[in-house]
N, C-alpha and C positions, 0 to 999 in steps of 0.2 A: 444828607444827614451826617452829623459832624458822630463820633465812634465815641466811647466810654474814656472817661481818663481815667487810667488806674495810676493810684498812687505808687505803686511800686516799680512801674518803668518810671520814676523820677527819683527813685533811690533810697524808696522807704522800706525800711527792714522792721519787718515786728519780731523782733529776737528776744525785745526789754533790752537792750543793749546801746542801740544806733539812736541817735537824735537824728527827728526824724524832720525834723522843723524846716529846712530848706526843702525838701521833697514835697512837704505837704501844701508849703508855701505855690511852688513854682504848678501845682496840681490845679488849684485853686486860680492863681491867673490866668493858665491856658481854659477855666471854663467859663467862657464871655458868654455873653444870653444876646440871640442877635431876636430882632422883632420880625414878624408875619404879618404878609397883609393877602388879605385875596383879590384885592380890586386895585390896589396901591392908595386906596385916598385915608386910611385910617389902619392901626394894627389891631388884628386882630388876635393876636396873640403873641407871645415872648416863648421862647425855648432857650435851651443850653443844655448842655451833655452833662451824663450823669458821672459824677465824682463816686471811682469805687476804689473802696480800701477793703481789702478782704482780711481774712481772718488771722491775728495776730496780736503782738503787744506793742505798740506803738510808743514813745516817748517821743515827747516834743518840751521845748522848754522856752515858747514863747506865744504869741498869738497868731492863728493863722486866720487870714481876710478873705471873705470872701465875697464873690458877687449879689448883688441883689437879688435878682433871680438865681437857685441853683438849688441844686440835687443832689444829696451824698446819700448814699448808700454803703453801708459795712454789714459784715457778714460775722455778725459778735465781735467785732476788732473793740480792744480796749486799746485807747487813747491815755498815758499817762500826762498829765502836766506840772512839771517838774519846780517850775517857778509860781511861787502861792501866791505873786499880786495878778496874774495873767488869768484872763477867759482863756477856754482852749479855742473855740470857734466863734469868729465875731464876725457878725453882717449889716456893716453903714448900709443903711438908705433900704433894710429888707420891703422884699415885697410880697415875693412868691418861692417860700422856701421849704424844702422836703428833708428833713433829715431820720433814716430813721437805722436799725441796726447796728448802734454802736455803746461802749461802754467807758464812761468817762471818770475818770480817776483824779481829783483836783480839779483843776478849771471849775467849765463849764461851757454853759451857751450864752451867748451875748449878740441881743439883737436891736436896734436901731432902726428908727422910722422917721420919715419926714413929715409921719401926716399923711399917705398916698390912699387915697382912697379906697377900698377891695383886696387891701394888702392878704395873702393867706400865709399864714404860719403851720406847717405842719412837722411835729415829734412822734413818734409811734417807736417804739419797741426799743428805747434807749434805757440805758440805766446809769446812775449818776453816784458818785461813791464819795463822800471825800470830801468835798467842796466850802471852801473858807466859808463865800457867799452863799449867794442865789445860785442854784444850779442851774437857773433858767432865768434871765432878767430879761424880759421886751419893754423895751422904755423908750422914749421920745427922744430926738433931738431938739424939738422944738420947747419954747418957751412954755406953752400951756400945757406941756406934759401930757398931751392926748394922740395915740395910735389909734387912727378909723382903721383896724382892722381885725382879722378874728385869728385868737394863737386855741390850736389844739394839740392838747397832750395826751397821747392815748399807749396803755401797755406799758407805762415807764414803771421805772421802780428807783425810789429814789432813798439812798443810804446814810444816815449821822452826815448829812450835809448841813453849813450853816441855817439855810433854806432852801427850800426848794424851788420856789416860784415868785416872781414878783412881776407881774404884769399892770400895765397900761392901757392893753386895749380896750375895744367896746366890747368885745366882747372874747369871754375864755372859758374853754371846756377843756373839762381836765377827765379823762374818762380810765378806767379799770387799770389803774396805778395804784403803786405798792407803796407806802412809806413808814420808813423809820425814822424816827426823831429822838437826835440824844441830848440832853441837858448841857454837855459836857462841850458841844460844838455851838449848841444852837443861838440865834438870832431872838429877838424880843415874835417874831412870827412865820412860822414855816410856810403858809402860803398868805402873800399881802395880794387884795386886789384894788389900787388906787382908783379906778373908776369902775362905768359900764357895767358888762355884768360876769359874774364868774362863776360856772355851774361845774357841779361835781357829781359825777354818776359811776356807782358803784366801786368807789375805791376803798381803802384799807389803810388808817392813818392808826400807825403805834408808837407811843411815845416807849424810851428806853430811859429808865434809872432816874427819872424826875423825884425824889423823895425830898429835895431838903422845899422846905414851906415858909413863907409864901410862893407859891408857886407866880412868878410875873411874866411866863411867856403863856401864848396861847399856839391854837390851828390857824387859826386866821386872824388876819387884821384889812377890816373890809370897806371900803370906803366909797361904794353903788352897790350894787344886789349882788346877793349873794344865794344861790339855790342850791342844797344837797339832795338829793333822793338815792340811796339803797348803798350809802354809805358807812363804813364803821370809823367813828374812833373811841379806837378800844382803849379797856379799861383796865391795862399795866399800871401797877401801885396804884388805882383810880382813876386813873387817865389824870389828864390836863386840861384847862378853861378851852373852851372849843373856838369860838367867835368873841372880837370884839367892834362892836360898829361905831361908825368915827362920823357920819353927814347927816345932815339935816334937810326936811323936803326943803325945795325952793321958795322962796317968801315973794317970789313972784307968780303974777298967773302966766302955766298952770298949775303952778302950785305942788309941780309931782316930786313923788318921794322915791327912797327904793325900797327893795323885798327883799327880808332873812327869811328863809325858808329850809326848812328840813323836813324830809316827808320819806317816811319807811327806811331811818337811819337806826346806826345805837349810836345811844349818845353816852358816853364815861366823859362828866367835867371835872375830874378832880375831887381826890379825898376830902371827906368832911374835917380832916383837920387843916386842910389850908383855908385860910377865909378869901384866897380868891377864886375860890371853887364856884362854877357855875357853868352856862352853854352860854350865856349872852351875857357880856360886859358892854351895856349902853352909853357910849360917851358919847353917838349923836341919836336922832331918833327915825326910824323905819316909819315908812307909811303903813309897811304889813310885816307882822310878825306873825310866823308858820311853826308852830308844832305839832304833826302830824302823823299818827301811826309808827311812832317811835319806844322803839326799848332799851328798859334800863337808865331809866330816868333815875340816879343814885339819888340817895339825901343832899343833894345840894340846890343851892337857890337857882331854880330854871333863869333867870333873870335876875341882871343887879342892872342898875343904871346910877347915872354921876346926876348930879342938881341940875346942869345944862339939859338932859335928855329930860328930864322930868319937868321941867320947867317949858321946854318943847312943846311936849305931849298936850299940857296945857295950854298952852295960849294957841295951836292949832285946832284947839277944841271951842277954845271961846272964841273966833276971830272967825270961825267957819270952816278956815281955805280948805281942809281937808280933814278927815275925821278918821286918825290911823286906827287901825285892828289886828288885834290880838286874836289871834285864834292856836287853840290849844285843844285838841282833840285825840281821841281812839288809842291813847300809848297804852302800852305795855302796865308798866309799871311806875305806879303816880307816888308821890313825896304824899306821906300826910296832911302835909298844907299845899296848899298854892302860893309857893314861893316866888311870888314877886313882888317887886315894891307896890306897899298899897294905893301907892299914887296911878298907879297902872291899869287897878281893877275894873275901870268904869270904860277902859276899852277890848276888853274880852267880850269876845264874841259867843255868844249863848251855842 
């Protein structure tokens, strides 16, 4: 059994003082993941020692590598990162990665996949401060931009970073995370999900100081399914546009689409004096639209869509392949009207 590497017999001082960036570097190579087998004809499993940085203030001022498989563990250690084009932690080729107890200041996480099939990503109890970008970016190296694997974020809390999340994979859960969003830093969307599916349970999304109108960014930008259940985003100067969805079902058989779904959230989209106030800006078109047992539906249009989603909606209607549905039921608190495009009526579900 190979023993813990701690980063501070390699000469890392959390003082806020010391660059810590050779220490954390040389930490990081010594933790190689060797393979298991029980029978020798296949492995049965990988391991590697666990990477522990205990509790202090760390400065590093450049990127530190690490292996595919691997395990860090911090004990509240804040990580400053000193140079603002740098990740602080980057993993070519991840597969099976553990990161959790630490508090990141600049950087961020930066992860890389080939494509490996059963990849796990695991975040739990990080907090993320500061961040130009994505605080968290899992992306492809490959050409089709797809990671078959599953990233989860659980306990984070993430602060006036540019974004916070931009994932790839097939699938992302993002669970009982904290976030703050400022106008001031942010991105066109503080959590983007390019594919697959991306579910959010029970988190806390507040925007900060959004007043000047139109408001152009939103919570998300979603491009496969997208699921919240017992979620807020709360309603500071009125909150801000929640979702916007970018795909279209397939125009092949089987024809499938994805899911927006929000089920026992609040929803705050934005003051009625910005006209891009809404939950759902359709620029492509869902097979299922979900509004569910949700509060604080403000005066604004539950739904906007672009001529493309509308023009969708249609001709998947007259052509057959699949007959999307609206369902809007049990909220709190309804708008006088049923504000969505009249083009959309005839797919609301009774």
């Amino acid at each position: 059994m190979t023993a813990d590497i701690n980063v501070v017999d390699y000469g890392a001082v959390g003082d806020n003082l010391t660059d810590c960036t050779a220490a954390f570097r040389q930490a990081a190579s010594l933790a190689a993941f060797r393979n298991v087998t029980l029978d020798g004809s296949f492995v049965d499993a990988q391991t590697s020692p666990r990477i522990v940085i205990p509790s202090g203030r760390y400065i590093i001022s450049g990127e530190i590598g690490f292996q595919p498989i691997c395990c860090i563990e911090g004990s509240k250690a804040i990580i400053r990162q000193t140079n603002p084009v740098c990740s602080s932690f980057v993993f070519p080729n991840g597969s099976d990665l553990e990161i959790t107890g630490c508090k990141f200041v600049g950087g961020g996480i930066s992860i890389s996949n080939n494509n490996i099939n059963g990849s796990l990503f695991s975040i739990r109890q990080c907090t993320f401060d500061k961040t130009i970008g994505a605080a968290i970016t899992v992306g492809s190296i490959n050409q089709n931009g797809i990671v078959s694997g599953q990233l989860t974020v659980e306990r984070c809390r993430f602060r006036n970073c540019g974004s916070s999340l931009h994932s790839e994979c097939d699938a992302t859960i993002i669970e009982n995370c904290w976030t703050q969003w400022s106008s001031i830093q942010a991105g066109e969307n503080c959590f983007q999900n390019t594919r697959g599916t991306m579910s959010m349970r029970r988190c806390m999304n507040v925007p900060a100081d959004f007043t000047a109108f139109p408001i152009a960014r939103r919570w998300v930008s979603n491009s496969g399914s997208f699921l919240a259940s017992g979620t807020i985003f709360s309603g500071e100067n009125g909150g801000i546009p929640v979702i916007q969805h970018n795909t279209f079902p397939s125009a092949s058989y089987p024809y499938m689409g994805d899911i927006v779904s929000f089920v026992h959230c609040q929803l705050s989209a934005g003051p009625n004096q910005s006209p891009t106030s809404a939950i759902m800006d359709l620029q492509g078109m869902p097979a299922v639209i979900e509004i569910d047992n949700c509060k604080f539906l403000v005066e604004v249009d539950l739904i906007r869509a672009s001529q493309a989603a509308l023009q969708a909606a249609s001709d998947l209607v007259t052509t057959g392949r699949i007959h999307p549905q609206i369902r809007i039921n049990g909220n709190q608190t309804w708008p006088s009207t049923l504000r969505i495009p009249a083009e959309l009526y005839p797919l609301v579900c009774p």
